[in-house]
N, C-alpha and C positions, 0 to 999 in steps of 0.2 A: 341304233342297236342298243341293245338293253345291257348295260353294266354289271356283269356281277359280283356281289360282294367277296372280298378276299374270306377267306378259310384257312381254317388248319386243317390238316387233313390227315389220319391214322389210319391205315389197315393191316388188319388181323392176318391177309395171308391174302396168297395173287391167284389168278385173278379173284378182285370180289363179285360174290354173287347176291350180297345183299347191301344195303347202306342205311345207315341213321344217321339223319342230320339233324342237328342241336343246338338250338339258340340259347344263350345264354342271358344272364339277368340285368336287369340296370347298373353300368356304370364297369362291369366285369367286359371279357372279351372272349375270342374264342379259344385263347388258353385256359380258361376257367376250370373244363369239365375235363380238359386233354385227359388228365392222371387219373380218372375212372375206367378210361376202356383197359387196362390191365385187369381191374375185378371184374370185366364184365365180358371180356372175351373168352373167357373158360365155357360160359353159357352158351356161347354161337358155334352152331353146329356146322356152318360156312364159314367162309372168309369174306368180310366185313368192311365196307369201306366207313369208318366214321367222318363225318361233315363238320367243322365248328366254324362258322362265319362268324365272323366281327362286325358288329354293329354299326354304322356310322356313329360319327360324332354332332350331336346337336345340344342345344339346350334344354336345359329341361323345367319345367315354370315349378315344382312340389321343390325344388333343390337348389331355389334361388334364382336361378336362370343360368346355375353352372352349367357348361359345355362337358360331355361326357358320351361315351359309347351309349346308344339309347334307342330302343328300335320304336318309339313314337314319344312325345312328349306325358306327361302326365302334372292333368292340375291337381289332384290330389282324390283319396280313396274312397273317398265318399261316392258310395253310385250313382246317388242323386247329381254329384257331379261331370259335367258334360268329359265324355271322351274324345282323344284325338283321332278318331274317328278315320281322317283322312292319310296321318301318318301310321294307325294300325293296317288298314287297306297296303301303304305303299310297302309297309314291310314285310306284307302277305303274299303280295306280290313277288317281292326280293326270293322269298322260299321257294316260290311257288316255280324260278328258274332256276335254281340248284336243284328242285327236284327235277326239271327238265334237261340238265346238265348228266346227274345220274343214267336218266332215259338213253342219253345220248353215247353214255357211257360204257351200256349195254347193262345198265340194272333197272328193269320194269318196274313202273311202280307199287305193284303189290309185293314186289321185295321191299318196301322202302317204308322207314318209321321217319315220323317228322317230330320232334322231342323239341323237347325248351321248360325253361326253370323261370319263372316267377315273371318278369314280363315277356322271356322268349318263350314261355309254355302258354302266355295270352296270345301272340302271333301264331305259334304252332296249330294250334286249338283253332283260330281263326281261320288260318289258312287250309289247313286238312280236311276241316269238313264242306270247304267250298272248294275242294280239290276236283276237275272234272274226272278224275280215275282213280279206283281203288289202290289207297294204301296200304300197306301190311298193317300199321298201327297208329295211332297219334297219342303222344304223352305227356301233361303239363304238371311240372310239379308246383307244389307253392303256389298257385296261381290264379287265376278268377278266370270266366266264360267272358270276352270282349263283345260291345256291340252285338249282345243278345239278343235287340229287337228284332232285327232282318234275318236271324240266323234261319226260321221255319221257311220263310222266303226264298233264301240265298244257297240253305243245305243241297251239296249233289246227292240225287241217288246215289251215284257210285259211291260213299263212302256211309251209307246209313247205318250200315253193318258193319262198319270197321273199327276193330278191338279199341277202345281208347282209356287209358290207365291217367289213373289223376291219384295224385298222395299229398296229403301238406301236416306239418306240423300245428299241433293244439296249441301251442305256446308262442307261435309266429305275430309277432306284433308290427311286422311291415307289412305285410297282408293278409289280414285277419283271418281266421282259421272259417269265421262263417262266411267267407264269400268264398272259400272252399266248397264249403256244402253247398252253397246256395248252388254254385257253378256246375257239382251233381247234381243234385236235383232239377235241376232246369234242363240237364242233358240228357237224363233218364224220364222226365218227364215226355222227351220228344222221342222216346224211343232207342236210343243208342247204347251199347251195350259199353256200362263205364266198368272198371275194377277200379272201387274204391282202396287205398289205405291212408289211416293216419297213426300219428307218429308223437309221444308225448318229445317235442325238440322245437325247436325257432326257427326261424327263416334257413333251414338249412338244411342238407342232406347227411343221415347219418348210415354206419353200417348196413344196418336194416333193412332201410329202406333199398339200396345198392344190391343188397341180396333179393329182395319185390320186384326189382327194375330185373335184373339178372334173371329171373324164374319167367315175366312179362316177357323177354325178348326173345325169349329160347321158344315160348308154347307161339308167338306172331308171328316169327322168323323161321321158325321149326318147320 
């Protein structure tokens, strides 16, 4: 039987009729994003189950080989450099039963966004568009397109069409602001309908941006 990973879990109001589940970044956990659904539940026009699973802890080779919440390894940014390829799969995986959890929960998945910030917006991204059923949305902020070669391959119908918001900071020096674009580009090039923003800020979420997420969730969810 498949494990699932612990969460935090918020809702806006009972029962909910929609959910966002949210991975969070390297070395953070599922408290990270907790203290945004106050700015962001004024937007939802239901009541909301939010998702924050915690990462396992593994090693990480770009970090010395510290032990940290980390939802695949990383040798370092460079794309030329090989990806963990195997632990992106298995964390894609991990989502891929929280979103089946939801199901079970009695929230369909086309109520349902799958969100993640900087390496949990590379899983989210991974996992949603090989999702077998359409999702309400998919959202990666800060973040890069994972094992892009297989994607035209591996993409579901079901999710071709499905809203996907991507924003990163120009100033971001842990994950360069062009392997943003790049990771549009390569998304729109296959056809998927992305909403770009960016944001003159670093590795990080600012007001702004939280107000673009806030206006995103209300038109997917709406």
């Amino acid at each position: 039987m498949f494990e699932l990973l612990p969460t935090v879990e918020v809702e806006t109001g009972h029962p909910p009729a929609a959910s966002i589940i949210w991975l969070h970044g390297l070395g953070a956990d599922g408290h990270d994003f907790e203290p945004i659904v106050p700015q962001l539940a004024g937007a939802l026009l239901q009541p909301t189950r939010f998702v924050f699973p915690h990462a396992p802890v593994r090693p990480v080779t770009i970090n010395g080989g510290m032990a940290m919440r980390a939802w695949f390894d990383i040798f370092g940014i460079d794309r030329q450099i090989r990806q963990d390829e195997a632990g992106i799969r298995a964390s894609a995986d991990c989502a891929a039963e929280l979103i089946r959890r939801e199901n079970e929960r009695g929230v369909p998945s086309a109520r349902i966004v799958l969100a993640g910030f900087s390496q949990g917006g590379a899983v989210a991204l991974h996992a949603g568009l090989r999702h077998p059923d359409r999702l309400a949305g998919i959202m990666g902020l800060s973040t890069a397109l994972p094992v892009s070669h297989t994607l035209a391959e591996e993409a579901t119908a079901a999710n071709a069409r499905t809203p996907i918001l991507l924003a990163h900071g120009s100033l971001d020096a842990v994950l360069p602001f062009a392997l943003g674009t790049a990771s549009r580009d390569a998304l729109a090039a296959l056809g998927y309908a992305v909403t770009w923003h960016e944001y003159v800020m670093p590795h990080a979420v600012n007001p702004e941006e939280i107000a673009d997420i806030a206006c995103w969730l209300a038109k997917v969810l709406g």
